[in-house]
C-alpha positions as CSV (number, residue, x, y, z in Angstrom):
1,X,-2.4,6.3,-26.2
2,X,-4.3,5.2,-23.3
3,X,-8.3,5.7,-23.1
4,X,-10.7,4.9,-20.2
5,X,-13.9,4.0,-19.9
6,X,-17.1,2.9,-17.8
7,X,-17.8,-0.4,-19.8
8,X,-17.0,-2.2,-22.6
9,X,-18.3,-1.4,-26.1
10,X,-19.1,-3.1,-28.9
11,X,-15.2,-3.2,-30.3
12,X,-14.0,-3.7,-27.1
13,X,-15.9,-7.0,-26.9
14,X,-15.4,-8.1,-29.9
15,X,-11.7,-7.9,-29.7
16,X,-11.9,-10.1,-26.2
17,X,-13.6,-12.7,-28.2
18,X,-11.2,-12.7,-30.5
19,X,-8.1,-13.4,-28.0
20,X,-6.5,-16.9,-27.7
21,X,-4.9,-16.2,-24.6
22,X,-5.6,-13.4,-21.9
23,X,-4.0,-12.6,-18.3
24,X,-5.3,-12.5,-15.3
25,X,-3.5,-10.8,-12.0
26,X,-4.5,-10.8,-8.5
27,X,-2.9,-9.7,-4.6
28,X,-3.6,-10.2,-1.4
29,X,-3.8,-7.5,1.0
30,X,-0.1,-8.3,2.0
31,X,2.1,-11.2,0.1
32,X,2.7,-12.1,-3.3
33,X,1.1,-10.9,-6.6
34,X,0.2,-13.7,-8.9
35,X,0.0,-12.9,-12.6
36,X,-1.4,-16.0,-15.0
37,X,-1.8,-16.1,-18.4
38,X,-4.5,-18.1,-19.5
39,X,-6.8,-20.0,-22.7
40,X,-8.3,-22.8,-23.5
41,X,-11.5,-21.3,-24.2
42,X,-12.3,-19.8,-21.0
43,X,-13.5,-16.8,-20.8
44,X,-17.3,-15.0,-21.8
45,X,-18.4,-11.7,-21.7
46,X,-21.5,-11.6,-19.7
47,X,-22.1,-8.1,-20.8
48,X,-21.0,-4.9,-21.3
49,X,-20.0,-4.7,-17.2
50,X,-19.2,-8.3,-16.7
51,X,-17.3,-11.5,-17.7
52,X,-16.3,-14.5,-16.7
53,X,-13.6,-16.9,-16.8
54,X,-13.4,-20.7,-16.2
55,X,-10.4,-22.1,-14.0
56,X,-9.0,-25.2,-14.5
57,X,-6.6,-27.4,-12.4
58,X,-3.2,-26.5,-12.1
59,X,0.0,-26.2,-10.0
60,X,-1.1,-23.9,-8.1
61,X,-4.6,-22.0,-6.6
62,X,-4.0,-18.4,-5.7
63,X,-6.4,-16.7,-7.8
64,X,-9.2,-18.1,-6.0
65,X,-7.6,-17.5,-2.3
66,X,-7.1,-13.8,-3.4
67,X,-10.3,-13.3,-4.5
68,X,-12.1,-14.4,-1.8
69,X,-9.9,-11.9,0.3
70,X,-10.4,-8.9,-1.3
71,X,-11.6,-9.5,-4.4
72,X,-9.4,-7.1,-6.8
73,X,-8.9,-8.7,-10.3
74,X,-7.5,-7.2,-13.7
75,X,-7.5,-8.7,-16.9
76,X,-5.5,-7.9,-19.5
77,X,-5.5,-9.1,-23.4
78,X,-2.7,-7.6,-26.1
79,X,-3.4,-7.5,-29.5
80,X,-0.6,-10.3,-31.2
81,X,-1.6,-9.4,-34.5
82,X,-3.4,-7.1,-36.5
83,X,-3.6,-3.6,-35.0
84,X,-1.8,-2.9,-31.7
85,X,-3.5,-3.0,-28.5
86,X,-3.9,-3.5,-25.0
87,X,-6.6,-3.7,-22.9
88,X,-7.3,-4.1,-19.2
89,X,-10.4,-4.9,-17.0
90,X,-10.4,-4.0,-13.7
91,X,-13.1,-4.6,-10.8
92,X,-14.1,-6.9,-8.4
93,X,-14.7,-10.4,-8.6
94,X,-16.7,-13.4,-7.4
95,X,-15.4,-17.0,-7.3
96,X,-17.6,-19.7,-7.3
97,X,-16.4,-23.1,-6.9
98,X,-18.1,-26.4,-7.5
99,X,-19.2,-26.9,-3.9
100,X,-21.2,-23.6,-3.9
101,X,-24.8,-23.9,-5.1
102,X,-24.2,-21.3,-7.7
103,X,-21.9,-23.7,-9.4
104,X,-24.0,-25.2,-12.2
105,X,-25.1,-21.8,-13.2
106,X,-22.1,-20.5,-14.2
107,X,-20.3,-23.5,-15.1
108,X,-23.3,-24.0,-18.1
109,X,-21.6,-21.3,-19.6
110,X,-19.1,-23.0,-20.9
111,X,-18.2,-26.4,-23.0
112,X,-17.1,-28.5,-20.1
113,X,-13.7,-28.8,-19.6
114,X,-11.6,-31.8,-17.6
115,X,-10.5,-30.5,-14.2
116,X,-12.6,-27.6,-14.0
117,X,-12.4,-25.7,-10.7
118,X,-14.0,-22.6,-10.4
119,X,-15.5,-20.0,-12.3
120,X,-14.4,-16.3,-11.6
121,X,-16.9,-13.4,-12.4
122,X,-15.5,-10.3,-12.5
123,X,-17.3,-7.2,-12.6
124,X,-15.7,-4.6,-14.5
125,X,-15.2,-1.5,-13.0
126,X,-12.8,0.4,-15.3
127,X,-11.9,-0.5,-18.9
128,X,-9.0,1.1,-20.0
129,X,-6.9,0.7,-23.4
130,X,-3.6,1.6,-24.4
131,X,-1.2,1.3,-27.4
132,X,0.7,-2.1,-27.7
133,X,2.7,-0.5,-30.0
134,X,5.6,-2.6,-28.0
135,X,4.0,-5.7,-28.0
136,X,5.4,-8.4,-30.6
137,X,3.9,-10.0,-33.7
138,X,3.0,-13.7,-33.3
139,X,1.1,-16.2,-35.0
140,X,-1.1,-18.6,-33.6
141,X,-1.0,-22.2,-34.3
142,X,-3.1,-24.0,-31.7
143,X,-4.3,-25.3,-28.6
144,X,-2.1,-27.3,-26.4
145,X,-4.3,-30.5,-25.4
146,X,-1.4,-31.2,-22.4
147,X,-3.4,-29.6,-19.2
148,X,-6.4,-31.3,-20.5
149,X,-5.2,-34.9,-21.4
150,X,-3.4,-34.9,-17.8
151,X,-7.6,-34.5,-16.0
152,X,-8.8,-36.9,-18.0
153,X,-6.0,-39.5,-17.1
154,X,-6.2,-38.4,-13.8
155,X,-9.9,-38.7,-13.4
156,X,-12.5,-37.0,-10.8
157,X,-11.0,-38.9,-7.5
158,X,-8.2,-38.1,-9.0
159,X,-8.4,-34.5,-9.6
160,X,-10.0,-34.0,-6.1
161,X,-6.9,-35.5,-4.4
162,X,-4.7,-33.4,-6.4
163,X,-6.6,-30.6,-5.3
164,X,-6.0,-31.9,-1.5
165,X,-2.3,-32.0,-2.2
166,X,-1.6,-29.4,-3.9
167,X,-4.5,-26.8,-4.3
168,X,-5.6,-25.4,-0.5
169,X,-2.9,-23.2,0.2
170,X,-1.5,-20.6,-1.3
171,X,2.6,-19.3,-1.2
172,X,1.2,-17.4,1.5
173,X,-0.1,-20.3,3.2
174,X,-3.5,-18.5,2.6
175,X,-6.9,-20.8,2.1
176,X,-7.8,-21.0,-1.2
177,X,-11.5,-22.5,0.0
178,X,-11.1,-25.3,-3.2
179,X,-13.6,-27.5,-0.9
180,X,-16.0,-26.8,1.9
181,X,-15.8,-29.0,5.1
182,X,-13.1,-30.2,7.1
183,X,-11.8,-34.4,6.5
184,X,-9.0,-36.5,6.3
185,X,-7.1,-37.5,3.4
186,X,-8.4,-40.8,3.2
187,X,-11.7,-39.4,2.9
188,X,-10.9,-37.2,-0.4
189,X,-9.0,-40.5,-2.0
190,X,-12.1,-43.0,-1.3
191,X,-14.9,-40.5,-1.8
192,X,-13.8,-38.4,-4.1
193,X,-16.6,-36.1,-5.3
194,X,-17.3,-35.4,-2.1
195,X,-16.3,-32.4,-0.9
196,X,-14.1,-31.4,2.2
197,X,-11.3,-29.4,3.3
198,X,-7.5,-31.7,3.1
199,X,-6.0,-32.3,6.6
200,X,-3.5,-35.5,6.7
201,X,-4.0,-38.1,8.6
């Protein structure tokens, strides 16, 4: 049944690295939850009160809006095989995306990925388990190289102005802060590593 505690331990840890896939669910203070599952390699444990995740490009970019609102994250990771088990960080987090100077630091982290976006570090306040015993058995058979064969195709400019379409707002209409100053369109599609918040021309 369920346990709680302070931090992670030693098999606690261990059983997060072992996880191909793990979900991650945020809220703003009024709107919708959003609830993603996610893998690829992206997520360390910094240590027994910390971890942190790697985000990459997709549809949508309401983590990061969420977070920089409140900052309430939980993670949670079931046990597919083996023993059952769930178990569920919660605490506050910290997104750093790649205009922030703190960027390099945390992205070094982690083998690089094509269309990185941010890196989320959450610290952990409560860690609690409980049984799985409902959760299914299934097997793992591998990565899907989709997600990451579409940002190398669509390259850095391209990346960025997919990030200008599609990534600044949440369904809330809330800012998701994906870049840092104010420019046109044009300016994201002929400079594209610069960094600047989307308005259309």
């Amino acid at each position: 049944m369920a346990q709680r505690f302070d931090t992670l331990n030693e098999r606690l840890t261990r059983f997060i690295r072992e996880q191909k896939i793990f979900f991650v669910s945020t809220a703003p203070a009024d709107g919708r939850v959003n609830l993603s599952p996610k893998g690829m390699d992206s997520l360390r444990v910094l240590d027994d009160s910390s971890v942190a995740w790697l985000n990459v490009t997709g549809s949508g970019n309401e983590t990061a809006a969420h977070v920089q609102e409140n900052g309430r994250m939980t993670l949670m990771f079931c046990a597919f095989e083996g023993n059952p088990l769930i178990l569920r960080l919660y605490g506050t987090a910290t997104v750093y995306h790649q205009h922030d100077a703190e960027w390099a630091q945390w992205y070094s982290k982690f083998d690089p990925i094509p269309g990185a976006r941010q890196v989320f570090v959450l610290n952990i306040e409560i860690v609690q388990t409980s049984c799985g015993m409902a959760v299914p058995l299934f097997d793992y058979q591998g990565e899907r190289e989709l997600l990451r064969d579409w940002a190398v195709k669509k390259g850095e400019a391209g990346i960025r102005a997919y990030w200008a379409e599609k990534n600044q707002l949440t369904l809330d209409g809330k800012a998701t802060g994906v870049f840092s100053l104010k420019c046109k369109a044009s300016d994201v599609l002929q400079h594209g590593t610069g960094y600047c918040y989307f308005e259309k021309d």
